[in-house]
MDAnalysis code that builds the backbone (N, CA, C; Angstrom):
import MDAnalysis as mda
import numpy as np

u = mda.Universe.empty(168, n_residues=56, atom_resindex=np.repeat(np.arange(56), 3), trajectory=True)
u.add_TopologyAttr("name", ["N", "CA", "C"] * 56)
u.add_TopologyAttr("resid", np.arange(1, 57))
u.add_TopologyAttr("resname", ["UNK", "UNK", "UNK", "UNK", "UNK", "UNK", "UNK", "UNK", "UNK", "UNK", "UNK", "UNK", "UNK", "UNK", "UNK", "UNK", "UNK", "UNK", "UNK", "UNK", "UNK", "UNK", "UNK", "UNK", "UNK", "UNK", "UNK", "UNK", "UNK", "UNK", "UNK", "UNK", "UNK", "UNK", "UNK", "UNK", "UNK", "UNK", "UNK", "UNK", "UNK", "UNK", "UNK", "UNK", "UNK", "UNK", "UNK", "UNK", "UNK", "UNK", "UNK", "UNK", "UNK", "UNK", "UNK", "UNK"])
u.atoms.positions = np.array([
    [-18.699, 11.053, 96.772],
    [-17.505, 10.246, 96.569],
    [-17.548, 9.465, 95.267],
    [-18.876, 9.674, 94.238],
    [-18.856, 8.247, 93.101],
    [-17.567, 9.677, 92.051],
    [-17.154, 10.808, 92.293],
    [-16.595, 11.267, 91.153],
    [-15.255, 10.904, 90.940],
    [-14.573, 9.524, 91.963],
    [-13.293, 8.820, 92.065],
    [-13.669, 8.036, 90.328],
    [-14.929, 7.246, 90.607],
    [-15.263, 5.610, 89.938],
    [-15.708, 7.091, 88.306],
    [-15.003, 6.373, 87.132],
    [-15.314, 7.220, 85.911],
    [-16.271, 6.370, 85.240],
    [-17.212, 7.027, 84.726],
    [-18.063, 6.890, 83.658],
    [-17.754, 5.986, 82.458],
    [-18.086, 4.982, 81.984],
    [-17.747, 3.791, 80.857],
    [-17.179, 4.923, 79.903],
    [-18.721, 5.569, 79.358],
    [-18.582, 6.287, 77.835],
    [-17.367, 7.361, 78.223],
    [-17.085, 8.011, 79.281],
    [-15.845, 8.916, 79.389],
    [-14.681, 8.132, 78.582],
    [-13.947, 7.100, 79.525],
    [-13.247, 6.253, 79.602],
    [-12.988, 6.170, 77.948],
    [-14.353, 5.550, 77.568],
    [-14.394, 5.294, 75.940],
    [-13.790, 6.609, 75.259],
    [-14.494, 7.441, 74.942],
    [-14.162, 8.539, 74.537],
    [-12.699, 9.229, 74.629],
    [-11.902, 8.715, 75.637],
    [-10.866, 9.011, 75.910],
    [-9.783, 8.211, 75.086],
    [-10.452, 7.029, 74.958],
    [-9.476, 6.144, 74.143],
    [-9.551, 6.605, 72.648],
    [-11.032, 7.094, 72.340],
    [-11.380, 7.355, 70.818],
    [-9.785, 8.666, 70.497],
    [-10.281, 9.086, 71.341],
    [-9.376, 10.546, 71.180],
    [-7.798, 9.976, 71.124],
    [-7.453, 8.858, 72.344],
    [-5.805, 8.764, 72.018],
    [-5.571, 7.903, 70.829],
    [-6.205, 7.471, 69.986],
    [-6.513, 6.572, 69.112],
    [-5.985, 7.867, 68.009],
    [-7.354, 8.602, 67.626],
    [-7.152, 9.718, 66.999],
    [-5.931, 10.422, 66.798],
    [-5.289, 10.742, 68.507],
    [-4.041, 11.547, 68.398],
    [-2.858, 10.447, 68.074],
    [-3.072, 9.603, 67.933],
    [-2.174, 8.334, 67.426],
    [-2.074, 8.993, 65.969],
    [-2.906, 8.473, 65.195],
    [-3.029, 8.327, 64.040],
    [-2.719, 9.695, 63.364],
    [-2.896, 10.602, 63.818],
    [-2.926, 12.162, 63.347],
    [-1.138, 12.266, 63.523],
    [-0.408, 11.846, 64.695],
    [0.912, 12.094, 65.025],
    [1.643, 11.265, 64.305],
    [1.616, 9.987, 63.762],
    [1.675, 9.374, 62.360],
    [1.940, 9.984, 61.286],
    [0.510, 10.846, 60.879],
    [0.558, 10.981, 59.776],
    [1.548, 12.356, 59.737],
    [1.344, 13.089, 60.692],
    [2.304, 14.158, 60.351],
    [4.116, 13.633, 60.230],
    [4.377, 12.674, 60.889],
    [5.637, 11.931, 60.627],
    [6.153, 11.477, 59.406],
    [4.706, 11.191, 58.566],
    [4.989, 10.535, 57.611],
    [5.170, 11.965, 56.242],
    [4.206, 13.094, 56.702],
    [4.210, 14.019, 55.815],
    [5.884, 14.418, 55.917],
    [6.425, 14.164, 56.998],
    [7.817, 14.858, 57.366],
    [8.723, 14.442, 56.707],
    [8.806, 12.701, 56.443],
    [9.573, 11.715, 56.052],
    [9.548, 12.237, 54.429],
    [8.592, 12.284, 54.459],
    [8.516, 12.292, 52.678],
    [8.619, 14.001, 52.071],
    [9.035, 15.371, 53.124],
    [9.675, 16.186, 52.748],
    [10.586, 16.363, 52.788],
    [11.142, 15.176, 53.705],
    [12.628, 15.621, 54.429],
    [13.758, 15.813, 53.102],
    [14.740, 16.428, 52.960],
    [15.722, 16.556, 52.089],
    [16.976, 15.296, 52.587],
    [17.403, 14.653, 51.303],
    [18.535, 14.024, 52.256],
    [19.626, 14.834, 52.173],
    [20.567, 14.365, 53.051],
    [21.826, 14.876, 53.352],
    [22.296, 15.233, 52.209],
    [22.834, 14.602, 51.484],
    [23.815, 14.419, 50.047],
    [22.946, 15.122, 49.347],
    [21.536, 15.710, 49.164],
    [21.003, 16.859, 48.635],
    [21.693, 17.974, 48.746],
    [21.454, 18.349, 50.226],
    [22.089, 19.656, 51.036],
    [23.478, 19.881, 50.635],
    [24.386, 19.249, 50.883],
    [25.965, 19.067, 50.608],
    [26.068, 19.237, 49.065],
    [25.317, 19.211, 48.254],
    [25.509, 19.447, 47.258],
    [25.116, 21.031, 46.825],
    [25.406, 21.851, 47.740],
    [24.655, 23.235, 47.385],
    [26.263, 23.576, 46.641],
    [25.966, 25.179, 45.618],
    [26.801, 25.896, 45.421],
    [27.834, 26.486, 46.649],
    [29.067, 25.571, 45.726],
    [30.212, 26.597, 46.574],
    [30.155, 28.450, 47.138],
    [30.819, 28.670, 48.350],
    [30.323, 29.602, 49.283],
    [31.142, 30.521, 48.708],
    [32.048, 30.406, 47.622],
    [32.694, 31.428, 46.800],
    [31.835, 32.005, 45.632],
    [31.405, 30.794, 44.654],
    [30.737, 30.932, 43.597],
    [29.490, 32.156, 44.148],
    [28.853, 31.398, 44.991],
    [27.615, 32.144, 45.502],
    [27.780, 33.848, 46.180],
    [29.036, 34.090, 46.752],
    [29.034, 35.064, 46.977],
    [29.399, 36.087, 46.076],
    [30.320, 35.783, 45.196],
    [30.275, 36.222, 43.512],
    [28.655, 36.800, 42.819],
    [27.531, 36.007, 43.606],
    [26.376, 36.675, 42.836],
    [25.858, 37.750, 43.172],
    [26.529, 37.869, 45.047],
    [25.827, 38.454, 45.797],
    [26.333, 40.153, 45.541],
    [27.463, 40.575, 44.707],
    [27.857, 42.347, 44.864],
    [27.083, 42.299, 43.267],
])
């Protein structure tokens, strides 16, 4: 019955790790933020006439 009551260093280790997946899920947010395109980028593409003019 002691496999209810968990182990200190488990416990620990568990936090190391959500700590970790903290910081890792962060940083990929932040890699995101700083590729993201803004809007008024996008909207500024070539007209869907011009562009199809290149395409024959």
């Amino acid at each position: 019955m002691g496999e209810a009551r968990r182990d200190p260093g488990a416990s620990r280790g568990e936090q190391i790790q959500a700590a970790e997946h903290e910081a890792a899920k962060r940083r990929i947010l932040e890699l995101a933020e700083a590729e993201r395109i803004p809007v008024e980028e996008t909207t500024r593409a070539v007209s869907d006439r011009r562009w199809r003019r290149g395409q024959r």
